[in-house]
N, C-alpha and C positions, 0 to 999 in steps of 0.2 A: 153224774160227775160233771157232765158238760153244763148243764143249766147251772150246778153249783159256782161254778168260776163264771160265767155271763152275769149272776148276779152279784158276785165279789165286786168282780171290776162295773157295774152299774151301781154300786152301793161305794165302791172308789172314786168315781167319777162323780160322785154326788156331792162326797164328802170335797172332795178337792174346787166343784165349782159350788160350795157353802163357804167355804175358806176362802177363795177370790172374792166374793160377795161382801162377806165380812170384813174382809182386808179394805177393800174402796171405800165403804159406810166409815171406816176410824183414820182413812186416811187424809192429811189436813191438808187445807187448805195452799195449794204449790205457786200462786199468785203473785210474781217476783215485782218488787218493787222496787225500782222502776222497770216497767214494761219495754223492750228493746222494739222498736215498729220491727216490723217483718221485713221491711225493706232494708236496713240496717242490718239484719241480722244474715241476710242473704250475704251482706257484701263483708263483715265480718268472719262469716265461714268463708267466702273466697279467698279472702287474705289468708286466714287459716291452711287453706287448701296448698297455696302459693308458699307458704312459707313452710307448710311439713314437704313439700317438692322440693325446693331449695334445703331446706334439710337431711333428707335423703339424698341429693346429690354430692351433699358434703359428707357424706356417712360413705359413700359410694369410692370418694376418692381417698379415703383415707383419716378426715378431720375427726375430733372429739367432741362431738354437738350437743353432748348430756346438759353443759352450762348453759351452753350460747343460747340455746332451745329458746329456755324461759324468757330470756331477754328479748329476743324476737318474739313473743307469745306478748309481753308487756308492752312492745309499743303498739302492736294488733292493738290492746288495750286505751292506751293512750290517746295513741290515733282516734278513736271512736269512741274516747274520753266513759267509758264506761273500765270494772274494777272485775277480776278475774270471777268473784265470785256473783257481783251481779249477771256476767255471759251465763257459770252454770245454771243458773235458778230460771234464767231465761233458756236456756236448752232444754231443761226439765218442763219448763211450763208450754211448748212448743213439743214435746215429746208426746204430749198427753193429747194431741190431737194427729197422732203417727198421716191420715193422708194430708192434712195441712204439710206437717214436716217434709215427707214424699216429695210435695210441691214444692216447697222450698228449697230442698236439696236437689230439683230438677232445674229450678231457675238458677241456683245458683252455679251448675254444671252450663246452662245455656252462658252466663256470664264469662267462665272463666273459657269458655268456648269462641268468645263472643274477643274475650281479651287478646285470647292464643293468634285471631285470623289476626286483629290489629297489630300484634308483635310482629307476624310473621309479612304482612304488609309495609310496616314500616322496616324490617330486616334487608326486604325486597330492594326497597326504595333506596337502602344508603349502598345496598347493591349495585344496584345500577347506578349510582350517583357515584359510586368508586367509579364503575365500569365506563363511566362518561368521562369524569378526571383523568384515568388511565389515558381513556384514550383521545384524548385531549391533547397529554402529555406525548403521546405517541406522536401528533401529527404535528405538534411543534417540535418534537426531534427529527421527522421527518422533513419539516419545513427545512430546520436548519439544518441537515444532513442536504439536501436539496443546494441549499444557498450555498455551501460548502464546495461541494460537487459543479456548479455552474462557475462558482469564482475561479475554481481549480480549472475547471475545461477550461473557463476562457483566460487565464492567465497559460494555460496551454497553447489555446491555440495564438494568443497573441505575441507569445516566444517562437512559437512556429512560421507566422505570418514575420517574426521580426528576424527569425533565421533564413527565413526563405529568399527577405530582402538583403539580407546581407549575402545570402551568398547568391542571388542573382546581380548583386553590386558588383558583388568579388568577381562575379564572367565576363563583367561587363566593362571591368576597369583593366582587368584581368589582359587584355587584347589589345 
């Protein structure tokens, strides 16, 4: 009984890699015309990536992105002047070498990796370029809080200095 099912499923597994076999031998030609370079196609899926993110953010808060989607999928297109259907045929024909694709999908993770530190450096920068302005603005209200503050003292003290003389006049005329 045991050898019987062993040879089932090795007379299953035969039939099913004769059937892959046969399937590749009638399968045509997937050779997309025009060829997208690989280097294009990296940065193509980036934008891709960038914009189903931006997608999902807008799905996250609430929006309707079923239309928008496309529209943003079509300038991806534009932008890199290629037509939706020429990207799939070049997807397919990059699929058929799955560790090329790997690679590609690793360079293109290094890229949008590569994007994120430049965001997050430039984020940094208008940070501290606020944080500089602020405090800019600080030490010019400080200045003039300052200027303010010494005009005040010495128009004090010089009411002081001009009460003092009057009334040392007043003791002095005073007798």
């Amino acid at each position: 009984m045991i050898k019987s099912r062993n040879i089932f499923a090795i007379l299953i597994l035969l039939f099913l890699a004769g059937g892959c076999s046969l399937w590749e031998k009638d399968k045509p030609n997937t050779t997309p015309n025009p060829i997208i370079p690989r280097e294009k196609m990296i940065s193509i899926l980036a934008d891709m990536q960038i914009t189903e993110a931006y997608l999902n953010d807008l799905r996250k808060s609430g929006h309707k992105t079923k239309d928008s989607s496309l529209l943003y999928y079509e300038k991806i297109f534009k932008k890199n002047e290629i037509s939706q259907s020429d990207f799939k045929a070049n997807l397919l024909y990059y699929k058929e070498d799955l560790g090329g694709l790997e690679k590609m999908y690793t360079d293109m993770i290094t890229r949008l990796n590569e994007l994120k530190a430049k965001n997050e450096e430039m984020l940094l920068q208008m940070k501290a370029d606020s944080i500089y302005q602020d405090s800019l603005k600080k030490v010019q209200l400080l200045n003039d809080s300052l200027f303010f503050i010494q005009r005040e003292d010495s128009i004090k003290r010089s009411k002081f200095i001009h009460d003092s003389i009057n009334k040392l006049n007043d003791t002095i005329f005073a007798k």
